[in-house]
C-alpha positions in Angstrom: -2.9 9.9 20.6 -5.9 8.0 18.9 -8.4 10.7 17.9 -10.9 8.8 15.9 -12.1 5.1 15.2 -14.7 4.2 12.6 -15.3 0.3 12.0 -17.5 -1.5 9.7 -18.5 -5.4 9.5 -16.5 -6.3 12.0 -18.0 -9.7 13.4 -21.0 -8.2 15.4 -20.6 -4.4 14.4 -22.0 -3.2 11.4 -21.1 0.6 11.1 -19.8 2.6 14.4 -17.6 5.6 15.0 -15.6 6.7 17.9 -14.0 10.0 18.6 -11.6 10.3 21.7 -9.4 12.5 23.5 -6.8 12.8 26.3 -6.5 11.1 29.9 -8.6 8.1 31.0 -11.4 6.7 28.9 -13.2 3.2 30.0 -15.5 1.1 27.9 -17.9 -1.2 30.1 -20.5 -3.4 29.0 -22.2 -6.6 30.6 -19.8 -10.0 30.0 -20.5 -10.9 25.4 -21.3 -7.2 25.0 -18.3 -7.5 22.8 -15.9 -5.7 23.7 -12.4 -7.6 22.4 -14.3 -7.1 19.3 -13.6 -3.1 19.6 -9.5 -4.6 20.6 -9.7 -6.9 17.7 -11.0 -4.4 15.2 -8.6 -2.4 16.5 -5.8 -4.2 16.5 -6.0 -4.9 12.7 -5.4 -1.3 12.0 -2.7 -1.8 14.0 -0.7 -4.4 11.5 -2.2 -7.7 13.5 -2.3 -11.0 11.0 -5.8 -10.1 8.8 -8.1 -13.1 9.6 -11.4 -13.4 7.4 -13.2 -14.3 10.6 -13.1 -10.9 11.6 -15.7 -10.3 8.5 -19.6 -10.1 9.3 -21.8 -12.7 8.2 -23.0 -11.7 5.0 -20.6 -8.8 4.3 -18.5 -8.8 2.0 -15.2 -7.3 3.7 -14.3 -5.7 6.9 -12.8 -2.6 8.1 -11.1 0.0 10.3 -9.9 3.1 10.4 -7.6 4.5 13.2 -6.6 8.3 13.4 -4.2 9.9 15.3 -2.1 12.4 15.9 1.1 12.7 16.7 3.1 15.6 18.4 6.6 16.2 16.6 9.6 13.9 16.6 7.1 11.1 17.2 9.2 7.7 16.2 6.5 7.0 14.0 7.0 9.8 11.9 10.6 8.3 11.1 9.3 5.0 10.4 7.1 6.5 7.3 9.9 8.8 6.2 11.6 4.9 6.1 8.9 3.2 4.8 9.3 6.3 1.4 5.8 7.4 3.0 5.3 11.0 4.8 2.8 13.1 6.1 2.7 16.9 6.3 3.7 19.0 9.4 0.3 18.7 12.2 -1.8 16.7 9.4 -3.2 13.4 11.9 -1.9 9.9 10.6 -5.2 7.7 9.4 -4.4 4.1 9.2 -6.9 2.1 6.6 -7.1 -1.6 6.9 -9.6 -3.8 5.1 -10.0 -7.4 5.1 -12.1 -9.8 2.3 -14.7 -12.8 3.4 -12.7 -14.5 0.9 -9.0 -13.7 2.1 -6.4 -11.2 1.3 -6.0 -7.7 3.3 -5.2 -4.0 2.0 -3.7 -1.4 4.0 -3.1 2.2 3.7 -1.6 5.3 5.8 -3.1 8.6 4.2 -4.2 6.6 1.4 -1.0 5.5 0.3 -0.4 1.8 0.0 1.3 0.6 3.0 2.9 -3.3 4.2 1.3 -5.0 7.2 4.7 -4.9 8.5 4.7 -0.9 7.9 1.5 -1.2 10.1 2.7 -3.4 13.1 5.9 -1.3 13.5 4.0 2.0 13.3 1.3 0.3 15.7 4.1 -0.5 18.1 4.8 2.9 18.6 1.6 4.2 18.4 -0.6 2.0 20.9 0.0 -0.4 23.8 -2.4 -2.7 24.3 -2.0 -4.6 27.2 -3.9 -8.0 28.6 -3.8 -11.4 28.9 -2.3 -12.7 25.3 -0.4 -9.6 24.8 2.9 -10.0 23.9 4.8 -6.9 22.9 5.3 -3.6 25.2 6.4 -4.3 28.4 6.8 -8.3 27.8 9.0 -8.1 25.0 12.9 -8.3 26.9 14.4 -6.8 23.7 12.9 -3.1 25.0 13.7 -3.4 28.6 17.2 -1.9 28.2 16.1 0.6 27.2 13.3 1.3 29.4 15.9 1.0 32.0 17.9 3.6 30.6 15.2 6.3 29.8 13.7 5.1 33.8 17.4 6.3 35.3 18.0 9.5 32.9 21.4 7.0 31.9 23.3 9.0 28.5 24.3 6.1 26.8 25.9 8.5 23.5 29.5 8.4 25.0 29.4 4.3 24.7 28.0 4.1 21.1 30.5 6.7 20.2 33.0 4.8 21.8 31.8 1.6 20.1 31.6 3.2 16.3 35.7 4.3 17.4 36.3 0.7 18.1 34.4 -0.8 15.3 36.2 1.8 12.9 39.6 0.8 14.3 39.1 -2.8 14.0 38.0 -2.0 10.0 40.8 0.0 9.6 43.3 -3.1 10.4 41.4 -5.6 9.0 41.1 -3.3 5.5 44.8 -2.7 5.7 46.1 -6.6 7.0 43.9 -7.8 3.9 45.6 -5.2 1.5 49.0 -5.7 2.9 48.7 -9.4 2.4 47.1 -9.1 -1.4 50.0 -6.7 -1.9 52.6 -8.9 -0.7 51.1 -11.8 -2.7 51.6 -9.6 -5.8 54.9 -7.6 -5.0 56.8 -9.0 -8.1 54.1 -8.1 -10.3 54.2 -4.9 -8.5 57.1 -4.0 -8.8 57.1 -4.7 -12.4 54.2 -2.4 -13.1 55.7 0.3 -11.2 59.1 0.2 -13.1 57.1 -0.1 -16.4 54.6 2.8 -15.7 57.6 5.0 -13.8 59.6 4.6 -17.2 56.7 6.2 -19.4 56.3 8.5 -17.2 52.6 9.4 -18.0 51.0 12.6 -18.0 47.1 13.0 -17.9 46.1 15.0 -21.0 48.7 13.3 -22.7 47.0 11.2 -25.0 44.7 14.1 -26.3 47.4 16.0 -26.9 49.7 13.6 -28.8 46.6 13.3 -30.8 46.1 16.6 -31.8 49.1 17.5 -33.1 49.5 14.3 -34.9 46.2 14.8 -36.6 47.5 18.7 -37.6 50.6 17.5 -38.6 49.4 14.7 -41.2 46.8 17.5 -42.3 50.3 20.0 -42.8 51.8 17.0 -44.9 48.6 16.8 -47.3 48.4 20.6 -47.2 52.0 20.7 -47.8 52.3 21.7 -51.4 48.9 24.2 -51.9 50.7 25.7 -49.3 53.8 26.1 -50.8 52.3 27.1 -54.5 50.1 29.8 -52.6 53.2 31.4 -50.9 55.3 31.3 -54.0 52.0 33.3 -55.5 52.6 35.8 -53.1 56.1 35.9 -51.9 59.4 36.6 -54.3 60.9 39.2 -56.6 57.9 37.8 -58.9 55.7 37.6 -56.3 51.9 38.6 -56.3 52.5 41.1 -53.4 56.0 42.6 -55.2 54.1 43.4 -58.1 51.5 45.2 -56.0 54.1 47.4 -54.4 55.6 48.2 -58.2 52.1 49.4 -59.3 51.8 51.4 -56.2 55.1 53.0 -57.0 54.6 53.6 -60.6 51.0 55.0 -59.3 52.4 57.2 -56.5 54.6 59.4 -59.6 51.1 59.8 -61.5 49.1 60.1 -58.8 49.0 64.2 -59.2 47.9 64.4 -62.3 44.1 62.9 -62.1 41.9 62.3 -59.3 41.0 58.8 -60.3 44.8 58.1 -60.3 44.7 59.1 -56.8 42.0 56.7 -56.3 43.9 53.8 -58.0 46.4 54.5 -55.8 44.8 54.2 -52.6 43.4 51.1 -53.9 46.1 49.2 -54.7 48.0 50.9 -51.0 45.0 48.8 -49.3 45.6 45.8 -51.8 49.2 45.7 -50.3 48.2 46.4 -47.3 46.0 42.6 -47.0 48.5 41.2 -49.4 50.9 41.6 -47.0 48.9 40.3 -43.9 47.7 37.6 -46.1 51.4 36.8 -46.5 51.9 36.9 -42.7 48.8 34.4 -41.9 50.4 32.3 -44.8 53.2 32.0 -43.1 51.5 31.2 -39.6 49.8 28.4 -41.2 52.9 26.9 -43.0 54.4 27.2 -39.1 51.4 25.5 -37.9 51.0 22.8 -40.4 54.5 22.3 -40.3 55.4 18.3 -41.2 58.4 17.0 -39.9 58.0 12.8 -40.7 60.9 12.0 -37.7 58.4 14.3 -35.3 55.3 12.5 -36.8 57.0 9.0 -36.4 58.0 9.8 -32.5 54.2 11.3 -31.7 52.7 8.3 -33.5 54.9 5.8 -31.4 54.2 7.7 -28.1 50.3 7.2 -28.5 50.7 3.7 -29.5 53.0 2.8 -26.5 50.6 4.7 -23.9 47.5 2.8 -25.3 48.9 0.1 -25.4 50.1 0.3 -21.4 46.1 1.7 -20.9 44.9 -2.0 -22.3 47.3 -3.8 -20.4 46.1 -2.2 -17.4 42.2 -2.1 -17.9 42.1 1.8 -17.4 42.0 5.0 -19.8 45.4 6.2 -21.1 44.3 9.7 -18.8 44.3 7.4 -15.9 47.6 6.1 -16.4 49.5 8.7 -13.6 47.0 7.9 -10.7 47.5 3.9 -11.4 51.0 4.7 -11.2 50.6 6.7 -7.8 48.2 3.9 -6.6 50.3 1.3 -7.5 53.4 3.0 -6.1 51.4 3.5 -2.8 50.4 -0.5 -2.5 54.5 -0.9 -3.0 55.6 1.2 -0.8 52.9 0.0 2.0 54.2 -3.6 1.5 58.0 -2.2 2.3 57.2 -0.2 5.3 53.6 -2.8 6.1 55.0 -4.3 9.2 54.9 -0.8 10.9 51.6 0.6 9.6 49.8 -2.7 10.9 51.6 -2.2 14.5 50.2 1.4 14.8 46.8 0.0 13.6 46.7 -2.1 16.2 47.8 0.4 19.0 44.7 2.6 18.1 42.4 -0.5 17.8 43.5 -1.5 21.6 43.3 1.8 22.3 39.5 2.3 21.2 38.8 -1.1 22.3 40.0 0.2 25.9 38.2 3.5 25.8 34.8 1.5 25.0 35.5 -1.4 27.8 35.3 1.7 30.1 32.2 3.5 28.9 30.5 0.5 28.7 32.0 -0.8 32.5 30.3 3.3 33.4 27.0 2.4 31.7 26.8 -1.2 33.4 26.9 1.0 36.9 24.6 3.2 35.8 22.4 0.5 35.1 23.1 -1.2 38.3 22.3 1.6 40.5 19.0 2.6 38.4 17.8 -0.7 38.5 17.8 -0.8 42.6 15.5 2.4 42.7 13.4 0.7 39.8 13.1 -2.5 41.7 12.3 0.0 44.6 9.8 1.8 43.3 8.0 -1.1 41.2 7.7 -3.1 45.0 5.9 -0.3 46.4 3.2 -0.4 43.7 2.6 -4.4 44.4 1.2 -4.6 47.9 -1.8 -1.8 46.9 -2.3 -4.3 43.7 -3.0 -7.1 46.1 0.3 -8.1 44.4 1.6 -8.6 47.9 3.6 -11.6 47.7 5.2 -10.8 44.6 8.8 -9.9 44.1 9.9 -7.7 41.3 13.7 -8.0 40.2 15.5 -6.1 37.4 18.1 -8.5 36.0 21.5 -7.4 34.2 23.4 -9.8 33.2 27.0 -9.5 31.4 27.2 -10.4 27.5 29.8 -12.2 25.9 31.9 -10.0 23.5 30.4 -11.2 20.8 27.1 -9.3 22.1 28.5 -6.0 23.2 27.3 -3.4 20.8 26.1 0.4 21.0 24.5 0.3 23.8 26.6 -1.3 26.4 27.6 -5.0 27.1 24.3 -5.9 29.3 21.2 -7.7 29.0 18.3 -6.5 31.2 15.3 -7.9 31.6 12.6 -7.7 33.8 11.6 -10.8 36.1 9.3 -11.9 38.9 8.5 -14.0 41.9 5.0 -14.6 42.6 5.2 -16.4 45.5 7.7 -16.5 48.7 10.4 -18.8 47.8 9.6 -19.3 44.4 12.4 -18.3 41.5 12.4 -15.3 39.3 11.1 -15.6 36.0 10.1 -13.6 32.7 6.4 -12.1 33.2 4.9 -13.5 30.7 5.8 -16.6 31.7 4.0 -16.9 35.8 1.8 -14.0 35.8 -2.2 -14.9 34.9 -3.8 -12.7 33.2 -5.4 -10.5 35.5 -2.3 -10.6 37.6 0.0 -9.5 34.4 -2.2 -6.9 33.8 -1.6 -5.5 37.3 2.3 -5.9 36.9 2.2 -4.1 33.9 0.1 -1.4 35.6 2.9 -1.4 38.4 5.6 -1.6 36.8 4.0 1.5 34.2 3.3 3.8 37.3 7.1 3.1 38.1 8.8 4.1 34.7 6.2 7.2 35.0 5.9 5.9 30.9 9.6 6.3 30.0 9.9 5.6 26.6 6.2 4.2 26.3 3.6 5.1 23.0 1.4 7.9 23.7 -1.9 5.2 23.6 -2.2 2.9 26.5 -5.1 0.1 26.3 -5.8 -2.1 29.6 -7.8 -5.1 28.9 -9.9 -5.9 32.6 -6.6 -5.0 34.7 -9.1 -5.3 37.1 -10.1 -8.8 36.9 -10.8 -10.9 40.0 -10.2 -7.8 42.2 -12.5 -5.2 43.8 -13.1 -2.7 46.9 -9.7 -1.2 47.9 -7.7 -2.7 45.0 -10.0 -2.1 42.5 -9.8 1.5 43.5 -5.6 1.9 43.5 -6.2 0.3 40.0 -8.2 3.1 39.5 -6.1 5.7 41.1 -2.7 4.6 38.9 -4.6 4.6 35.5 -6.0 8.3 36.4 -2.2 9.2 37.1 -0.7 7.3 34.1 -3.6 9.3 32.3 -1.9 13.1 33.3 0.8 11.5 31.1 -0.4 9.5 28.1 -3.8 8.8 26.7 -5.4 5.9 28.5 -8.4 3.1 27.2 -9.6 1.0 30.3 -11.9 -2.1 29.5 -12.9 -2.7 32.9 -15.7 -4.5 35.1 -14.6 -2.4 38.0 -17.0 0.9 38.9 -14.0 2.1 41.3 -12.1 2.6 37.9 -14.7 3.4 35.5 -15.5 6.4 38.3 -12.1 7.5 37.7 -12.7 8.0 33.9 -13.0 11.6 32.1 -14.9 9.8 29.1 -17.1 6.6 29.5 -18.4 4.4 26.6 -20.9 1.6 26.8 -20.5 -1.5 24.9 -23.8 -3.2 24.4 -25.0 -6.1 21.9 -28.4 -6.3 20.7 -30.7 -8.2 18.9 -34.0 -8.8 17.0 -34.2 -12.7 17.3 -32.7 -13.4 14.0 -29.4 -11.4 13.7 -27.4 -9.6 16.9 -25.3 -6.3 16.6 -22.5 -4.6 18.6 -23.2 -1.1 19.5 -21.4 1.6 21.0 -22.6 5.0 23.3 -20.8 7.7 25.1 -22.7 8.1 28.4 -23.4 11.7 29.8 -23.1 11.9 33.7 -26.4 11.0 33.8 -25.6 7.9 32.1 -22.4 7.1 33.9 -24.3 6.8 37.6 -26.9 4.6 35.6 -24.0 2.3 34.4 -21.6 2.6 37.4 -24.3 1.6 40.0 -25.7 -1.5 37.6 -22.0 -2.6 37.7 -22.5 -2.4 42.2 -25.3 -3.7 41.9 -25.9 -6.3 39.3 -29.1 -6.8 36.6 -31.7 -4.6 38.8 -30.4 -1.4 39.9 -31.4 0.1 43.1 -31.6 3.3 44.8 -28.8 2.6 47.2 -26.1 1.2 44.3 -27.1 5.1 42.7 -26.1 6.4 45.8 -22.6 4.5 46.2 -22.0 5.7 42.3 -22.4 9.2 43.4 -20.1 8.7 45.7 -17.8 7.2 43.7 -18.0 9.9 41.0 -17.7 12.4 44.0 -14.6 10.9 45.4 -13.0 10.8 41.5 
């Protein structure tokens, strides 16, 4: 819903601010008041092409600002979360547009930078504004499917899912006919690859491995003979650790006689004691660093032949057993190809099937909705002195190469405006009063399925009056109960329908003339509702007729 609008240098208008709420507001004013200014100024918060002629003589840029807010799930909300911009949970959405005298345009939503294509998408679903050059909402075919569906409660979800199984299938065989056909084109190379990589048999954590001990074992064969001289130190009749035990067994026969031979004793026991594990760690090492040239020659040879096979095949040696399992996998779909392809192309006729009959369930849907549209649109013409006009929902049948998501029909609305006379797009026969009242009918109809949660009506009511003028009336207040509602009108049987009422009046002082705006109290409203029965002067009996039409409201 639009909350707020505050405007500045816009052609006539120098500063104004507007505040609005829910249900039907109208803005009147006498004919140049200027009130497609308020729609223009408007409308460039709402992502329309910036023109500098917008800009007030002498200023130096124009602008707007638009607030609203929006209840949750709005589609708005997704569009900023698209557009990498976001607002928090109940915090109103203010749209920021300015303009230059000298050209260029900035935009921003909550202050954050924002594209004029950001702005006419979000506007889209924010606002319709509809009149005499509009052409989006209700005119634009693309959303009439849609509106269609949403107008006869029609699920579409089992056809898209449908669709997505069909669209899957289809990749699924062209994916594998493409690999089948690459695979065949390379079989002998294949074949030879999978032989070659089968034969070295390669393991991942190979290479690492191979690498480790070959790097102890060349460390062993320069380690080799300090290894050997340290052992010989220790080991042997003549050995370090022999001698030890020969002390301690000379020590343990004098070991009686003195305390401090008892001491020497139990020194050199400990001395054994490490000798002998330092013997035992010698001898793990020696183990360990063990070099063994016919072992070194076949480790060196294995690391050279698996990185070798890695280059050859653009891939890390540790990558070697998946290539060989892909590869293997690419062979062995090339020998048994011919079947897998057939059972791809069962399940693709199979989805392909399933979809043709969602879609042919839809397509009835549709056809049965539209009757009670067409229906309930007609009785909304003769009240809109739309009598002669006919109103036809048309569905036509895609070709293949259209069928998508959401069925395989085109809809569009149409209309006859005369007896005889073919159907055609609305845009296309309706004048601009006229299309304003179609749109009006045709709103009332859908009961604003799928529509944005603004609604603008720009003179709806032109070249009507008395009884018309008043079912005009009597369908915006009901459209109102279900979306907020802005009525420029000329008509006091709809400005009496109004829960808020602005006058649009432009004045001047002989040398420059200015646009203002003012929210009439009830008061206010009789004043303006009987000048608009009555013309220029106002007399007692026009009061009289507004009361009554404010009564009657």
């Amino acid at each position: 819903m639009l909350t707020a609008l505050a405007i500045r240098d816009v052609v006539l208008i120098e500063a104004l601010a507007l505040e609005f709420g829910p249900g039907l507001g109208v803005l009147t004013g006498e004919t140049g008041a200027g009130k497609s200014i308020l729609l223009d100024a408007l409308g460039l918060a709402l992502g329309v092409r910036a023109d500098t002629g917008l800009v007030r003589q002498g200023a130096d840029q124009a602008s707007v600002t638009a607030t609203f807010e929006l209840p949750a799930g709005h589609p708005a909300l997704l569009l900023l979360a698209e557009g990498d911009l976001s607002i928090e949970p109940g915090e109103p959405l203010v749209i920021r547009r300015s303009v230059r005298a000298d050209g260029g345009s900035r935009a921003f939503v909550n202050d954050q930078p924002a594209s004029a294509g950001l702005l006419r998408a979000l506007g889209s679903s924010l606002v319709e504004i509809h009149g005499q050059h509009d052409d989006r909402g209700l005119l634009n075919a693309r959303g009439h499917r849609a509106l269609l569906d949403s107008f006869g409660r029609i699920d579409g979800a089992a056809a898209a899912s449908a669709h997505a199984r069909w669209r899957a299938a289809e990749d699924a065989l062209a994916t594998a006919a493409a690999d089948l056909e690459n695979a065949a084109r390379d079989r002998e190379w294949l074949e030879h690859a999978v032989a070659e990589l089968a034969a070295a048999g390669p393991e991942p954590g190979e290479e690492a491995m191979l690498a480790e001990a070959r790097a102890t074992m060349q460390k062993g064969a320069r380690l080799a003979d300090e290894l050997e001289t340290a052992a010989a130190l220790l080991e042997g009749s003549d050995g370090g650790l022999a001698q030890l035990r020969q002390a301690a067994r000379r020590l343990d026969r004098l070991a009686s006689e003195h305390e401090t031979l008892a001491q020497a004793l139990a020194a050199v026991d400990r001395a054994v004691i490490e000798a002998a594990e330092a013997e035992d760690r010698l001898g793990d090492a020696r183990a360990a660093f063990s070099f063994d040239p016919a072992r070194l020659e076949a480790m060196e040879t294995r690391l050279f032949d698996l990185r070798a096979l890695a280059r050859k095949h653009r891939v890390e040696p540790d990558d070697l057993a998946a290539l060989a399992e892909e590869l293997g996998g690419r062979l062995a779909r090339i020998e048994a190809g011919g079947e897998g392809l057939a059972a791809l192309e069962r399940e693709l006729a199979s989805a392909r099937d399933a979809y043709l009959a969602e879609a042919t369930a839809l397509s009835s849907s549709r056809q049965a909705a539209a009757v009670r549209l067409d229906t309930a649109v007609a009785a909304e013409l003769g009240p809109l002195k739309l009598d002669a006009a006919r109103f036809h929902t048309t569905i036509e049948a895609l070709p293949e190469t259209g069928w998508g998501a959401a069925g395989q029909d085109r809809v569009e609305f149409a209309i006859s405006t005369n007896p005889g006379a073919p159907f055609a797009p609305l845009v296309k026969i309706a004048s601009g009063g006229e299309l304003s009242r179609f749109i009006l009918a045709l709103k009332v109809a859908l009961a604003e399925e799928g529509g944005a949660g603004t609604m603008i009506f720009d003179e709806v009511d032109r070249g009507v009056g008395g009884a018309v003028a008043a079912a005009i009336g009597e369908r915006l207040a009901r459209l109102a109960d279900q979306a907020q509602i802005l009525v420029v009108t000329h008509s006091p049987q709809v400005a009496a329908r109004a829960d808020r009422h602005w006058l649009i009046r432009k004045r001047s002082d002989g040398l420059v003339a200015r646009t203002g705006i003012h929210r009439l109290d009830e008061g206010e409203r009789r004043e303006e509702i009987a000048r608009m029965l009555s013309g220029a002067e106002v007399t007692d009996e026009a009061r009289a007729q507004a009361e009554r039409l404010l009564a009657a409201a």
